[in-house]
PyMOL commands that place a pseudoatom at each C-alpha (Angstrom):
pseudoatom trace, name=CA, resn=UNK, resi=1, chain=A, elem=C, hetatm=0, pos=[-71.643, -52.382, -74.910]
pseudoatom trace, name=CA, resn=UNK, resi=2, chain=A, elem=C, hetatm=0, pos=[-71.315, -49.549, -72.436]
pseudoatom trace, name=CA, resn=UNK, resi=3, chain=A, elem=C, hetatm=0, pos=[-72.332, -46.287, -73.555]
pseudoatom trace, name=CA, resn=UNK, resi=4, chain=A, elem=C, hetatm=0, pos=[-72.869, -44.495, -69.935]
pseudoatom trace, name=CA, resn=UNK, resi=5, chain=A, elem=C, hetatm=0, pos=[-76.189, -43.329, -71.401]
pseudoatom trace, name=CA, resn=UNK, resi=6, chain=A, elem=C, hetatm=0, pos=[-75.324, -41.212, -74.152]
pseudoatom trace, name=CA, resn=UNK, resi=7, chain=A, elem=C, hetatm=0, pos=[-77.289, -41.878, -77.797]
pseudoatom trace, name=CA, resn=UNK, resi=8, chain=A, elem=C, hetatm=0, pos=[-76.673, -40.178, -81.137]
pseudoatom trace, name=CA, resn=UNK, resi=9, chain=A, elem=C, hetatm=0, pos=[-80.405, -38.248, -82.232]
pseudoatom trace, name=CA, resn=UNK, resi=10, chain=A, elem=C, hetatm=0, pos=[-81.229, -41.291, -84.609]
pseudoatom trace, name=CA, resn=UNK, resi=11, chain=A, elem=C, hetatm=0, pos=[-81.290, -43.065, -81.037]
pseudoatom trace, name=CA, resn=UNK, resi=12, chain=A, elem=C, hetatm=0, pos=[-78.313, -45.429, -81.606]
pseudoatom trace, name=CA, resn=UNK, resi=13, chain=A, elem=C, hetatm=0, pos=[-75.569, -46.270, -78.992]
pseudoatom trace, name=CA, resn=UNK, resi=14, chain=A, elem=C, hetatm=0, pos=[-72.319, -44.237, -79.419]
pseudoatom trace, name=CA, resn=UNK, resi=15, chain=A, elem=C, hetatm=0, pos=[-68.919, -46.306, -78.811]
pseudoatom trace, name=CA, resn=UNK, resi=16, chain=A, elem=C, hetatm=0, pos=[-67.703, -46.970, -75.478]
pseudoatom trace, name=CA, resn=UNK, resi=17, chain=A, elem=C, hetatm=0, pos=[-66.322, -43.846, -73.727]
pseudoatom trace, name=CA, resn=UNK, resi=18, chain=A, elem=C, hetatm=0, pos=[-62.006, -43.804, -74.257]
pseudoatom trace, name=CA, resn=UNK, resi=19, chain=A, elem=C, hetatm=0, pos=[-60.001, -41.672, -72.425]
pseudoatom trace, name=CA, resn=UNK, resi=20, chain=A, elem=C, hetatm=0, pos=[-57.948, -39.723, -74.709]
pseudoatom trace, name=CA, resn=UNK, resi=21, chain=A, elem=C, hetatm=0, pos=[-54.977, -39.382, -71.727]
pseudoatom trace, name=CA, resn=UNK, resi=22, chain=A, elem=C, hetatm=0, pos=[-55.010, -42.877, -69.512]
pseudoatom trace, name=CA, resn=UNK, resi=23, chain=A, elem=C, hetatm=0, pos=[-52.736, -44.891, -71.283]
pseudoatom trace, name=CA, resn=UNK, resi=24, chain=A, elem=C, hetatm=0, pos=[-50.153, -42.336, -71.800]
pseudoatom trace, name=CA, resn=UNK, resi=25, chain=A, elem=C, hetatm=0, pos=[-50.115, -40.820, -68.208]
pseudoatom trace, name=CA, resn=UNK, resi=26, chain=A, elem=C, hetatm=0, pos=[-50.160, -44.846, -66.978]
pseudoatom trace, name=CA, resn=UNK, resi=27, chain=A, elem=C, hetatm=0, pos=[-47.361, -45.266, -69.389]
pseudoatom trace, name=CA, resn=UNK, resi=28, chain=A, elem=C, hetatm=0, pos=[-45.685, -42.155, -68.798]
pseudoatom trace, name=CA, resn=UNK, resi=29, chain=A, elem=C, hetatm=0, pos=[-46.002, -42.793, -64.845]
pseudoatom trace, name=CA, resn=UNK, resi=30, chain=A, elem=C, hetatm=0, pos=[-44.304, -46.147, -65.020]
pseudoatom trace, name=CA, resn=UNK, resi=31, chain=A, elem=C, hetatm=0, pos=[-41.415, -45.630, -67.343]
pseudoatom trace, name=CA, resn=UNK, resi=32, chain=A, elem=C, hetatm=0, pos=[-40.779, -41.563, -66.346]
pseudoatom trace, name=CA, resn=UNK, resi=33, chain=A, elem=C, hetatm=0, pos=[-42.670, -40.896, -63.354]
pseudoatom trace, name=CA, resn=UNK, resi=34, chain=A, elem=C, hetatm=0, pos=[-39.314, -40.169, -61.406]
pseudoatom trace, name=CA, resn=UNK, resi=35, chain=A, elem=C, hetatm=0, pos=[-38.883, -36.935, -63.486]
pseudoatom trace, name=CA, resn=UNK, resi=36, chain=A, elem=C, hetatm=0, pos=[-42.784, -36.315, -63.158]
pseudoatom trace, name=CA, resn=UNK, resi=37, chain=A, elem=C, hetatm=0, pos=[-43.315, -36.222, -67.021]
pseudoatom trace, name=CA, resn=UNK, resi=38, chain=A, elem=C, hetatm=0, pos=[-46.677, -37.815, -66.084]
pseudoatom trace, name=CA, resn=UNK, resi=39, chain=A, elem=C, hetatm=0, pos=[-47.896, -34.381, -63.988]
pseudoatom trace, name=CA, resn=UNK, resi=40, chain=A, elem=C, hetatm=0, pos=[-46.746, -32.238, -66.498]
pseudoatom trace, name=CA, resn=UNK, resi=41, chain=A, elem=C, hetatm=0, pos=[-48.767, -34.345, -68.942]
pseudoatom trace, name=CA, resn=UNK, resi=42, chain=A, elem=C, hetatm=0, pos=[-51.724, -34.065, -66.986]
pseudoatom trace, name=CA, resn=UNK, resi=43, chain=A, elem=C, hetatm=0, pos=[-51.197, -30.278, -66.473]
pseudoatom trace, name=CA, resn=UNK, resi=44, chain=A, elem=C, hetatm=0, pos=[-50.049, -30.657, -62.968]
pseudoatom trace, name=CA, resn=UNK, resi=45, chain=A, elem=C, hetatm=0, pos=[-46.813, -28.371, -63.095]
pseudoatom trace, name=CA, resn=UNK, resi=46, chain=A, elem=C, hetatm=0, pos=[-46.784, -27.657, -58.995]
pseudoatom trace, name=CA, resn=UNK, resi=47, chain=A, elem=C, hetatm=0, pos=[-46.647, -31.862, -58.767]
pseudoatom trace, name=CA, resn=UNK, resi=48, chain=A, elem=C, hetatm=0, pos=[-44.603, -32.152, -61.970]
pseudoatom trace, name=CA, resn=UNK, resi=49, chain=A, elem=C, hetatm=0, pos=[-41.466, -29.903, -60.588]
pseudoatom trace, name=CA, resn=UNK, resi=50, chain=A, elem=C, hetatm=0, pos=[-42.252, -31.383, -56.855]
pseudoatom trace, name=CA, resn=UNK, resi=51, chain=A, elem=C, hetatm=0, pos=[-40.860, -34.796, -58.330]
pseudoatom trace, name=CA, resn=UNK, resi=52, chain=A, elem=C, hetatm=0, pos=[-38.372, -33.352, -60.981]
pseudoatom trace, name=CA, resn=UNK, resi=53, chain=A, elem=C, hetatm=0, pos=[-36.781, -31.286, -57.463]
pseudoatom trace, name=CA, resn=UNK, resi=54, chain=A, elem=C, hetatm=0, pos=[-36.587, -33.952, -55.593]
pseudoatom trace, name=CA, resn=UNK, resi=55, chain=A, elem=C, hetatm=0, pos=[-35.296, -36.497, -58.192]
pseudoatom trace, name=CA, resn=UNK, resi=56, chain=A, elem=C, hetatm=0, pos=[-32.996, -34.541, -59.368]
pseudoatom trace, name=CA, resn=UNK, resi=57, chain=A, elem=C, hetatm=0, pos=[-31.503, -32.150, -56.363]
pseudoatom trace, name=CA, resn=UNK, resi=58, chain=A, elem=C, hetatm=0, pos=[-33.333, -32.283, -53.374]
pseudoatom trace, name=CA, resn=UNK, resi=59, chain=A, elem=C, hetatm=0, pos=[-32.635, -36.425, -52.439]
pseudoatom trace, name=CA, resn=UNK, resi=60, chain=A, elem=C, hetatm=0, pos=[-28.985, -35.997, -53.907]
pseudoatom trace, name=CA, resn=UNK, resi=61, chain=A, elem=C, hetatm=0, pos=[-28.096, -33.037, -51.788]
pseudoatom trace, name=CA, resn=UNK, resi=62, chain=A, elem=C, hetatm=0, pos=[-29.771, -34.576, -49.095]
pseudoatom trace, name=CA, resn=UNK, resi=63, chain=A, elem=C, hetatm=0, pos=[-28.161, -37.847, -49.227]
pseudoatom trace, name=CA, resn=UNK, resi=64, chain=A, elem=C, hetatm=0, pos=[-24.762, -35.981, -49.621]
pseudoatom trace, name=CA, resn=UNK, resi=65, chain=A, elem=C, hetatm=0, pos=[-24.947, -33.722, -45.929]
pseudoatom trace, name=CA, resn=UNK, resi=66, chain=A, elem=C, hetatm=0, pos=[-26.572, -36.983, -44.009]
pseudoatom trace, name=CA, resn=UNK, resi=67, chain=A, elem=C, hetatm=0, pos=[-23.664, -38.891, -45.357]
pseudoatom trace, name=CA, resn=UNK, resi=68, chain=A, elem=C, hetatm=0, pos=[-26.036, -41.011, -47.020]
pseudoatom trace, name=CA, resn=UNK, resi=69, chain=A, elem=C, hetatm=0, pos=[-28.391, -41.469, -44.900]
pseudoatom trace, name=CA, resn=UNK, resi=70, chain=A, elem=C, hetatm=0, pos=[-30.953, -39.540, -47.301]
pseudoatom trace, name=CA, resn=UNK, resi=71, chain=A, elem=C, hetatm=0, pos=[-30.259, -42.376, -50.043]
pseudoatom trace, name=CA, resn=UNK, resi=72, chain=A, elem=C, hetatm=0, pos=[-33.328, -44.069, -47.747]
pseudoatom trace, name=CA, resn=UNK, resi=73, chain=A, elem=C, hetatm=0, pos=[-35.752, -41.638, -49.373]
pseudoatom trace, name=CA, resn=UNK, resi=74, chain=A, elem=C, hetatm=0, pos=[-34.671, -42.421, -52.877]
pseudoatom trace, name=CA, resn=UNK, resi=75, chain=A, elem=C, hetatm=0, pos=[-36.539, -45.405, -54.059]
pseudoatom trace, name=CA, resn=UNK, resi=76, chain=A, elem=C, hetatm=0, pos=[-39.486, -43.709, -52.822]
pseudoatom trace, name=CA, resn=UNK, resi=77, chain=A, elem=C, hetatm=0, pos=[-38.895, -41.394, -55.713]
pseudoatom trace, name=CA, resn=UNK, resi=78, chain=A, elem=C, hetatm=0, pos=[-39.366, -44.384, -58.257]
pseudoatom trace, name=CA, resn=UNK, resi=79, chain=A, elem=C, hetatm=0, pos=[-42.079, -46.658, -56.513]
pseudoatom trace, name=CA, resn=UNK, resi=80, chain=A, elem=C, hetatm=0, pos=[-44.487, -43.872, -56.164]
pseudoatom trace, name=CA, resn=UNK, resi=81, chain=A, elem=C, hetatm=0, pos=[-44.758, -43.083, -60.044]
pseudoatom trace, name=CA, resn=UNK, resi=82, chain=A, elem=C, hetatm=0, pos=[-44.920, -46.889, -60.797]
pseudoatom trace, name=CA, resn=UNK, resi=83, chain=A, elem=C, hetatm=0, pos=[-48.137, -47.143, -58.098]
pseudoatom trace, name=CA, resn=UNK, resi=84, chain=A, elem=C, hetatm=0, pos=[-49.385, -43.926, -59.957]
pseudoatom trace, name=CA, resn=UNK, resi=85, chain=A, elem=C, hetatm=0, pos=[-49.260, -45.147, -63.051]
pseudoatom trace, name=CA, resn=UNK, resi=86, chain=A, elem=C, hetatm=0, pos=[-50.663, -49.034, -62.026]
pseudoatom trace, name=CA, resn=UNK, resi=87, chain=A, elem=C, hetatm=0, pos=[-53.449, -47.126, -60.417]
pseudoatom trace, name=CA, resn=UNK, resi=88, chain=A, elem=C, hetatm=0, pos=[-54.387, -44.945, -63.828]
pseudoatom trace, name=CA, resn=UNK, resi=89, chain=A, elem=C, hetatm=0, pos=[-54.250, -48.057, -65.711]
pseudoatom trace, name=CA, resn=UNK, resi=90, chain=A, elem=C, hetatm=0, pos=[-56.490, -50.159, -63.724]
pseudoatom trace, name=CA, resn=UNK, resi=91, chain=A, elem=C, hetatm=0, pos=[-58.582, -47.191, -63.469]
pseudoatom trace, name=CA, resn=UNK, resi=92, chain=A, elem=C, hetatm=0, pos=[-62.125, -47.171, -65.727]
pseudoatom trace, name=CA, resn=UNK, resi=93, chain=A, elem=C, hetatm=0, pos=[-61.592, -44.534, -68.399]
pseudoatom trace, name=CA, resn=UNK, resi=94, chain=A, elem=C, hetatm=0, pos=[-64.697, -41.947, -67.081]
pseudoatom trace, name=CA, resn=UNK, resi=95, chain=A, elem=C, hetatm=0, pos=[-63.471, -42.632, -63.706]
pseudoatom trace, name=CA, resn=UNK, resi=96, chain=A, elem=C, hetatm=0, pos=[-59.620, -41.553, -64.863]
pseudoatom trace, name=CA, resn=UNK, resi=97, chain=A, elem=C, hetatm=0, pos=[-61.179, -38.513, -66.390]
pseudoatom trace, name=CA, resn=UNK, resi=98, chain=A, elem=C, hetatm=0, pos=[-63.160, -37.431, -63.481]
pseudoatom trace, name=CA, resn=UNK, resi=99, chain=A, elem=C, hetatm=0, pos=[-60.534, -37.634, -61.188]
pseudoatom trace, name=CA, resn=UNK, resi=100, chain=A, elem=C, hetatm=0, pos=[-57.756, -36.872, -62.635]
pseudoatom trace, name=CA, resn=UNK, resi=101, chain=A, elem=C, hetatm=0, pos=[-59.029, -34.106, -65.500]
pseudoatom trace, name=CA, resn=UNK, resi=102, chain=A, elem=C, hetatm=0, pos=[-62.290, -32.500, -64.617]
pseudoatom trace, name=CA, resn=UNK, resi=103, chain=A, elem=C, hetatm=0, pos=[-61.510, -32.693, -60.631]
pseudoatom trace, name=CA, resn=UNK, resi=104, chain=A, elem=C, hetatm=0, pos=[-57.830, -31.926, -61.065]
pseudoatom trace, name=CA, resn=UNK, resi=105, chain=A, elem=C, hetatm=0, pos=[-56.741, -34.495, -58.519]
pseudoatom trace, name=CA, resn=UNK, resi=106, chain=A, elem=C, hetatm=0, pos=[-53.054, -34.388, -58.445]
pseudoatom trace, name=CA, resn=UNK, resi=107, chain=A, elem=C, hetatm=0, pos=[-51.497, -37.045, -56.004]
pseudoatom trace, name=CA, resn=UNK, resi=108, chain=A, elem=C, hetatm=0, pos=[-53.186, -41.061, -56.070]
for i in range(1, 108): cmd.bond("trace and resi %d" % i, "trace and resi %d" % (i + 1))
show_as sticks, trace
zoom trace
């Protein structure tokens, strides 16, 4: 059993080390990434509104001066979250915490 070296004082092993926010940013990612609930989550508001903009306004408005040729971008808008959130997932959970919580990591 992992316990990435931290004992109780009586000397016994502690439980494995769990992420308290990997599986709901992963989940988060995949299912609302678009609107970047997932950044918000994490406490990344800059990142957050940078998706929730360009979801919602930004690629619309875009799309509707280019006469549609800004639709291009759109599914970029929905695969990125869905890598995001495969990536927290298959992350360990210390290594999900370091880079993502303690070294505030916002994009990948």
């Amino acid at each position: 059993m992992e316990t990435y070296g931290y004992h109780n004082p009586e000397g016994q092993n502690l439980p494995p080390y769990r992420s308290e926010k990997k599986l709901t940013t992963g989940i988060l990612a995949i299912l609302l990434g678009a609107l970047g609930v997932h950044k918000f989550y994490l406490g990344y508001s800059t990142e957050g509104a940078i998706l929730l903009l360009s979801t919602l306004i930004i690629i619309p408005l875009l799309t509707l001066i280019t006469c549609g040729i800004g639709s291009a971008l759109f599914p970029a808008v929905f695969i990125i979250p869905v890598v995001e959130g495969v990536i927290y997932l298959t992350m360990n959970d210390r290594q999900f915490d370091e880079t993502y919580l303690k070294n505030k990591r916002p994009w990948f």
